[in-house]
Structure formats: C-alpha cells, structure tokens
C-alpha positions as CSV (number, residue, x, y, z in Angstrom):
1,X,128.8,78.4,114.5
2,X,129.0,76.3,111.4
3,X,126.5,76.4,108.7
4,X,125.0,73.3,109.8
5,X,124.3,74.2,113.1
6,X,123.1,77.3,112.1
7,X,120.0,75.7,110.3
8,X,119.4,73.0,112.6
9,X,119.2,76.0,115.3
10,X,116.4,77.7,113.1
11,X,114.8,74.7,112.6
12,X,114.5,74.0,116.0
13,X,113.4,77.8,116.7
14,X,110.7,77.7,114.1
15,X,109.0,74.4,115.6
16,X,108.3,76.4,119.0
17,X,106.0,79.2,119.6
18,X,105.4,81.4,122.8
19,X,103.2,84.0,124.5
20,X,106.8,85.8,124.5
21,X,106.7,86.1,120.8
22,X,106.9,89.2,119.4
23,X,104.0,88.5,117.1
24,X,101.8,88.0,120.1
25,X,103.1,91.0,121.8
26,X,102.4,93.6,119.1
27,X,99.3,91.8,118.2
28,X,97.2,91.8,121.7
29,X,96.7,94.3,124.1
30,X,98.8,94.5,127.1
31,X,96.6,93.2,129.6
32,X,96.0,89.9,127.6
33,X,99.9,89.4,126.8
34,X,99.9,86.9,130.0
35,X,97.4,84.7,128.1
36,X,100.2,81.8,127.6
37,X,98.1,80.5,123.8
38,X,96.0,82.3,121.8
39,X,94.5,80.5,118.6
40,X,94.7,82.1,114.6
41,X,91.3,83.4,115.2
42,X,92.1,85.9,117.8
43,X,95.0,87.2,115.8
44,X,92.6,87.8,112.7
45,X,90.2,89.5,115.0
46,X,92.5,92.1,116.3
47,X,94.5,92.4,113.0
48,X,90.6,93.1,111.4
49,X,89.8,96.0,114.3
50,X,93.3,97.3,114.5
51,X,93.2,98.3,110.6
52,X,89.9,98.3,109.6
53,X,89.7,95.8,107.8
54,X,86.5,94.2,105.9
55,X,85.4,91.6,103.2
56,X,82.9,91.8,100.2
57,X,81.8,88.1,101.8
58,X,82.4,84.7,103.4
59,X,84.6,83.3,100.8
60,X,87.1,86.1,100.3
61,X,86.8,86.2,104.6
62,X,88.0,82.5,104.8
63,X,91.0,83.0,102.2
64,X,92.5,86.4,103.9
65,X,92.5,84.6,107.0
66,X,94.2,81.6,105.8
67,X,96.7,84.3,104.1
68,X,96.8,85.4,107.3
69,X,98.1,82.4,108.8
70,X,100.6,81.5,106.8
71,X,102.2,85.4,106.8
72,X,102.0,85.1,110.5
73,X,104.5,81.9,110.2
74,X,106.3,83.9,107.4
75,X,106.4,86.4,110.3
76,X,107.9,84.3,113.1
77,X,110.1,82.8,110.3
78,X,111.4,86.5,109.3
79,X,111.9,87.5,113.0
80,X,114.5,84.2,113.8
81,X,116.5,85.6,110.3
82,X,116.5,89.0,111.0
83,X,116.8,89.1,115.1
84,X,118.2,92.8,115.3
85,X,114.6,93.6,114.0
86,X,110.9,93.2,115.2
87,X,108.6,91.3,112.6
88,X,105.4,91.0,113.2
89,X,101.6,91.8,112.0
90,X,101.5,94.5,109.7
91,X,98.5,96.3,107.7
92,X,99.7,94.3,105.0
93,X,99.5,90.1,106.8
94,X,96.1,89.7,104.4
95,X,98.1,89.9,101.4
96,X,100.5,86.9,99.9
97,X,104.0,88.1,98.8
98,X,102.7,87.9,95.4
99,X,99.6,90.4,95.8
100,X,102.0,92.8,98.5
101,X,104.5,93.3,95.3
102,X,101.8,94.3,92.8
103,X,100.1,96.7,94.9
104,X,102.8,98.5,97.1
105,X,106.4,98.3,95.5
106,X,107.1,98.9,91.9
107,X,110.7,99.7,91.3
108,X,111.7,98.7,87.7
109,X,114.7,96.9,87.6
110,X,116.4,97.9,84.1
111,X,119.7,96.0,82.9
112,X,121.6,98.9,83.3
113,X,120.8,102.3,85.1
114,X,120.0,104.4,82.9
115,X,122.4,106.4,81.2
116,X,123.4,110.0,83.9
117,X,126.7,110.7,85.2
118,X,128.5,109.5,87.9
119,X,128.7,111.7,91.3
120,X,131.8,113.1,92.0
121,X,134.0,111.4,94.3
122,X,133.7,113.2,97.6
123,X,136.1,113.3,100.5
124,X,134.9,110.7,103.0
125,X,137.2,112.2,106.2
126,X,135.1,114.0,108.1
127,X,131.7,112.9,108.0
128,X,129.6,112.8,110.9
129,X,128.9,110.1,113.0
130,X,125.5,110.5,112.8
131,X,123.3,112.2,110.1
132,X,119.6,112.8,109.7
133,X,118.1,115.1,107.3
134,X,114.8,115.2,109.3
135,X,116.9,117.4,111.6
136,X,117.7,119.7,109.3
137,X,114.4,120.3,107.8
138,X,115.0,118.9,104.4
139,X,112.1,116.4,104.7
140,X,108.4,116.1,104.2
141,X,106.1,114.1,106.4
142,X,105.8,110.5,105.4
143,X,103.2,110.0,102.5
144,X,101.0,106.8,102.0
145,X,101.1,105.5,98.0
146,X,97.9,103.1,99.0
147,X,97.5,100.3,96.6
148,X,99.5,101.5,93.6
149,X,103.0,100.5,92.9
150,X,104.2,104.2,92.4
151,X,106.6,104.0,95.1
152,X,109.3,105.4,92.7
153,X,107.5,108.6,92.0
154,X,107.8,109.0,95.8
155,X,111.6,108.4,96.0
156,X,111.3,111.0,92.9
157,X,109.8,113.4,94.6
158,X,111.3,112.9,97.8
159,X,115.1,113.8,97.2
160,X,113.8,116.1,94.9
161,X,112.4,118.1,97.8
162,X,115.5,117.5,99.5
163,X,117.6,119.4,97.0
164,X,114.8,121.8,96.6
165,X,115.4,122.9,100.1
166,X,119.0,123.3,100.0
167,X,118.7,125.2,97.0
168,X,116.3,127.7,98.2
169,X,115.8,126.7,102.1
170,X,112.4,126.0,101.2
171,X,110.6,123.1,102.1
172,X,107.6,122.0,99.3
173,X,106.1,118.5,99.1
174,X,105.9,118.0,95.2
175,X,103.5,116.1,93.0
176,X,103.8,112.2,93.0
177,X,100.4,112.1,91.1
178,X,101.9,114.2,88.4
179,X,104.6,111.6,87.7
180,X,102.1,109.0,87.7
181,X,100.1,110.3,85.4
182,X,102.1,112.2,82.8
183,X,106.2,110.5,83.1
184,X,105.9,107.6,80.4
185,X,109.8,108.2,79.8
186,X,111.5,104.9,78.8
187,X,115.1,103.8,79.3
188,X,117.4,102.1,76.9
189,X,116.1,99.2,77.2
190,X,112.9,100.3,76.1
191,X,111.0,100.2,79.9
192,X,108.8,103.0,80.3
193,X,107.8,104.6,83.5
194,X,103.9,103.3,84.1
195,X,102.3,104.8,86.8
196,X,101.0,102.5,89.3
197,X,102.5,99.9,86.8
198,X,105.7,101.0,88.5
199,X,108.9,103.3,86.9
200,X,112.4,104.1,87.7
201,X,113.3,107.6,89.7
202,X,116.1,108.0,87.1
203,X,113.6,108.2,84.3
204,X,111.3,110.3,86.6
205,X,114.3,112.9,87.1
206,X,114.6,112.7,82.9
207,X,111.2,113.3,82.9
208,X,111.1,116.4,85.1
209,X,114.0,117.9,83.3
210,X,112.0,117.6,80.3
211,X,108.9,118.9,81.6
212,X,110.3,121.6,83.5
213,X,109.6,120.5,86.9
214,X,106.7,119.6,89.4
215,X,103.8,120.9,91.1
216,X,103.4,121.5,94.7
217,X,101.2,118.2,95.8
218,X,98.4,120.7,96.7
219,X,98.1,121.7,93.1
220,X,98.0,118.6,91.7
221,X,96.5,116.2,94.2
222,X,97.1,112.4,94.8
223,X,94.6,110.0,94.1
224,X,96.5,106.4,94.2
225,X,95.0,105.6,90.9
226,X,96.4,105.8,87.1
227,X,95.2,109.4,85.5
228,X,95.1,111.8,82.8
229,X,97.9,114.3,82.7
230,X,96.9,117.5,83.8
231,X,99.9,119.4,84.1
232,X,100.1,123.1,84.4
233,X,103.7,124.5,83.5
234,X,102.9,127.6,85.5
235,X,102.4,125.9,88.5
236,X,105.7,124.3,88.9
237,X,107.7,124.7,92.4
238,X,110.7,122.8,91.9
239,X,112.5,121.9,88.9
240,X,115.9,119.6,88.5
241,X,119.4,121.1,87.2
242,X,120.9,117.5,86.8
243,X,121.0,114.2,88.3
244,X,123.9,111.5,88.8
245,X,124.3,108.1,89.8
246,X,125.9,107.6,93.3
247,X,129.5,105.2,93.6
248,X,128.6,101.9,95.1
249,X,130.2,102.2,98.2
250,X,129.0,103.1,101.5
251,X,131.4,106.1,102.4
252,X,130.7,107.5,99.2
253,X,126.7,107.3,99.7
254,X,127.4,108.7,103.1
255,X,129.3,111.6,101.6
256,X,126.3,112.6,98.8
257,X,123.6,112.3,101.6
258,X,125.3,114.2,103.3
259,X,126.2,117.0,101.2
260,X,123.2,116.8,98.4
261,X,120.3,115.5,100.7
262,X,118.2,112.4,100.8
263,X,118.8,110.1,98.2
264,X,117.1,108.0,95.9
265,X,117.3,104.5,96.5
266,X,116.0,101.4,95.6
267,X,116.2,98.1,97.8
268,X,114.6,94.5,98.0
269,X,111.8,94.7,100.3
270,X,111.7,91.0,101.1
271,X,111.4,91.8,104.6
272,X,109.5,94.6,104.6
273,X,105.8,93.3,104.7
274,X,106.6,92.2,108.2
275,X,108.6,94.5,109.7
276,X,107.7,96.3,112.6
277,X,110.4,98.1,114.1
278,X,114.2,97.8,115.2
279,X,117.7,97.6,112.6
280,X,117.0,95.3,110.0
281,X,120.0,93.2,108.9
282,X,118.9,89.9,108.0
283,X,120.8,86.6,107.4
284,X,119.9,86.4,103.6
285,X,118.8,89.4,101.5
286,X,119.5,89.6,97.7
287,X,120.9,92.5,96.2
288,X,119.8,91.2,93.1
289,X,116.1,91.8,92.8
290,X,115.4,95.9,93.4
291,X,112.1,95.9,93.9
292,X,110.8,99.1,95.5
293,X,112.1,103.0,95.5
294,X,112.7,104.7,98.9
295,X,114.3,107.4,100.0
296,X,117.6,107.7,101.6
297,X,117.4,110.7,104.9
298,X,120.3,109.5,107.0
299,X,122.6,107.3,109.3
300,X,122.7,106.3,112.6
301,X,126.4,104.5,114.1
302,X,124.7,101.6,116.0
303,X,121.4,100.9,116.6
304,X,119.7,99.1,119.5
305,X,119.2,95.4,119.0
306,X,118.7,92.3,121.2
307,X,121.0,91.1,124.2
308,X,124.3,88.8,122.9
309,X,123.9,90.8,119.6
310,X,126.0,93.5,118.5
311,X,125.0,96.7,117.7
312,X,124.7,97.9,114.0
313,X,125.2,100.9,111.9
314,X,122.4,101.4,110.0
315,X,120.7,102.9,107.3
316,X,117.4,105.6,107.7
317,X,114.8,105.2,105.0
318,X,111.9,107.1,104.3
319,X,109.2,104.8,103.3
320,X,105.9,105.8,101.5
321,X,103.4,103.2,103.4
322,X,101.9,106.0,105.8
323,X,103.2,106.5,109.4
324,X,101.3,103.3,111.0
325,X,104.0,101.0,108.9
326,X,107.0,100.7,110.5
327,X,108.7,103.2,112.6
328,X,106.3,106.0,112.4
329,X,106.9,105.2,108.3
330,X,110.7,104.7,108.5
331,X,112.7,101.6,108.1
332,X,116.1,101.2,109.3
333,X,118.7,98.9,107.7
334,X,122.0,97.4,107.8
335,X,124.7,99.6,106.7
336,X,128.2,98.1,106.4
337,X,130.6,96.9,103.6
338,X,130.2,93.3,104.5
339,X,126.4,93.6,104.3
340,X,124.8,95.8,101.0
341,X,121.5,94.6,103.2
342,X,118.8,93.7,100.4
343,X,120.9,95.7,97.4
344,X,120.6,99.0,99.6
345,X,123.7,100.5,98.4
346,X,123.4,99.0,94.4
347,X,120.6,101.8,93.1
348,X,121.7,104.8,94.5
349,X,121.0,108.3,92.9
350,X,121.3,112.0,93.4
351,X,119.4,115.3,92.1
352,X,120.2,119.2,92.5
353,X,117.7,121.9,92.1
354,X,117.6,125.0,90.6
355,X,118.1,127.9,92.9
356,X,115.4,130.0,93.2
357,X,115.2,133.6,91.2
C-alpha cells in the first residue's frame, strides 16, 4: 500500500464512528454496548464515576469536558495509527497533551547522556525467548507518581531494586521521595535533577553513589509533592556499586535485562495518555523527544494483536501511573530493529548493587 493510500484510508477511517469502537466498548458497561450511538455527554458521565472525578465549578466543568472531547477524537485517531493496541479513555482524557506532560512524565532530555561507561558487550546467543523479571521476583508492585513529573526517580528506583535483589535476593521497594527531595545533581550541560520538575535516572544513580544509597520507601514515605531533604544515612537499604550506559541495539538490551535486571529506560509517551491495553507499535513515533522514565522488566516474542495483523515482539514496561493505567500498570511496546518504537531502545541504562555484608 502506497503512502497515498495509506492516508486516504485513515482519513476515511477517522470520518466514521461505531458502537464497535473500542472507545465505546471500554467506556460503557456491557449491557449498554448494543446502544448503536451514544452522545459526548454520556462518555463524560461514566469517565466522571469510573475515576472519581470532580470540579471546583461550572466553568472548569464545561472546559474538562470539551478537553474531553477532543482526547476522545485524539483517542479514535491513536487507535487507527496504532491498531496492534487498544486506545481508549483513560484517567487521564480531562487533561490536554500539554497539562498530561507537566504533571505525569518528566524525563530530561540532556544533549548527551551523561558521562558513565558503556556496558560490556554481552553474548547475545542464547537468550531466552521470553523473559520477565516479575517471574523471578526482582520487581515491586506498580507505584502511582500522582501529579508530579518524578517519573525518573521511579525508573531510578526501580532497576535499582532490581539489582538489589540479585545482589542480595532481597526484594526492597526504595525511596522515590528521597530522590525528589534531596538529588539536585546536574549533568554537563548544567541540567539539574528537580523533583517533580523532572530529572534524569543517570544523575539519580550519581546521586545515590554520592549519598550512599536510599531508604526503604517505608522510611521515607512518598507524598507526590516537592520537599525538604530528610535523609537519614543510617537508614539506607540499597546502595549503587556503578552504573553504565546500555549499547543501542536490541540484542544487546536484551542481553543486560537479562543478566543485570530491569532497566532504566526512557521513551516518548506520545501514545501513552490513551492507551489501554494490547502491543503498542504505532505508525509514527519519534525517538527524538524522551519524554518520560520507565522501567525496562522484560520481553515477550509476539504478542496478540488484531486479525490480518502480524504478531509482534514486544517490549514490557513497568509504568509508574498505578495499576488502573494500562495493563494492570504495564505498557507493552514494539521491539524490533526496524522499529526503536517512540526512542525505546535510545536511553537505556544499567545499575549494580552492593552485595550485602
């Protein structure tokens, strides 16, 4: 199919809308999903009960819902570029692009990384076809950043307990809060890690080297919200031997996960406000613009997606939106040389712990 036909096609997708959508089916309960056209207002008023959601008055009422509408097009338009996937509403389909970036990504984007060694090059021969380091008890539960962009101090943490646990076979959930409130470490380029202002997980590790590790997250709380450092060198439970930066190349990656645990990562969450469920591998995706920090866990071979499409290798990410976003707070992605899906495999980094006394 030539490129022509290929946007003629989506434009004359995106000019028809059915009860079969998937918007409408995630969106009303079963029984009503025979209801052949249901009007904007409906959708609000589930999308209001389903997450709770309330306004300080009429005004701001009126302008969420016409924010509203215009994601739920934004929706439908996402789901006919990204068909392996299920787009949808979302906890966040109140919010414009604009207001969703300040309050729940935060990735800095620095000219280069900053300055760590590269990972050795591993041998790539006999990895497994699948991998998931939820099987293996190297992860925490999925944790919820609310509206702060700290996602990067839960990337941080996150592969951080990773390497914890194959250091000492213990697993800890670590401090995001005390990244937030006491890393202010800057790269070369003079960017400083901010808080809910955003960071960088290879300043973060810097920063725990430094400091001499992290708290357990039950000693040292998190409250979503920009604080005053409070932290206790006796109370640290992990601490990081070194850090490197990870080849970028998809075997390679593979071979780290695999042998270091999860990974920091950072990717372009264009498509993320809307997702739902499913392998996300849509047509257009920049790798330029790293906008939010996740965390690597593992690999799947092919994952399901829609009839006369093939299935796709993909990518398991750890997400730090709370377990009603996405797949139970996971997000697969496209993982393939042809693709680097939405610059998945550009910001890739490791860490290793020190082994317990």
């Amino acid at each position: 199919m030539n490129h022509f036909l290929t946007i003629s096609l989506l434009s004359l997708l995106l000019s028809h809308t059915t009860a079969d959508d998937p918007i409408i089916r995630q969106v009303i309960p079963e029984q009503e999903q025979s209801i052949p056209l249901l009007n904007a207002d409906h959708h609000f008023s589930l999308f209001k009960t389903k997450y709770a959601k309330s306004y300080s008055d009429q005004k701001e009422h009126d302008y969420r819902f016409s924010v509203f509408k215009s994601n739920l097009l934004r929706a439908k338009r996402n789901q006919l570029l990204d068909p392996s996937a299920e787009h949808g509403v979302t906890q966040f389909s109140d919010l414009t692009p604009e207001e969703f970036g300040q309050r729940y990504l935060g990735l800095r984007t620095p000219k280069v990384l900053q300055e760590a060694p590269n990972a050795p090059i591993l041998p790539t021969g006999n990895l497994p076809q699948d991998f998931d380091w939820r099987d293996h008890g190297a992860v925490t539960g999925v944790k919820n950043q609310v509206s702060c962009g700290s996602c990067w101090s839960f990337s941080t943490t996150g592969a951080l307990e990773g390497a914890h646990f194959l250091a000492t076979g213990e697993l800890v959930s670590l401090s995001e809060q005390q990244l937030v409130d006491c890393d202010h470490e800057c790269d070369q380029d003079g960017d400083c890690d901010a808080g809910c202002n955003g960071g960088l997980m290879t300043s973060a590790f810097q920063y725990t080297i430094k400091a001499g590790g992290l708290e357990r997250e039950k000693d040292y709380p998190y409250t979503g919200k920009d604080g005053k450092c409070k932290f206790d060198k006796t109370k640290v439970a992990a601490s990081v031997a070194n850090y490197s930066v990870v080849s970028i190349d998809e075997d390679q990656i593979a071979a780290n996960l695999v042998k270091n645990g999860p990974l920091s990562v950072g990717i372009n969450a264009a498509w993320m406000q809307t997702y739902i469920k499913g392998v996300s591998c849509p047509y257009i995706c920049s790798k330029n613009r790293l906008d939010h920090g996740v965390l690597l866990v593992g690999y799947g071979a092919a994952g399901y997606a829609p009839i006369r499409l093939k299935e796709k290798p993909y990518w398991i990410i750890k997400n730090s939106w709370g377990e009603n976003w996405g797949e139970h707070g996971y997000y697969k992605i496209c993982r393939g040389q042809k693709y680097d899906t939405c610059g998945v495999d550009s910001m890739v980094s490791t860490v290793a712990a020190f082994h317990s006394a």
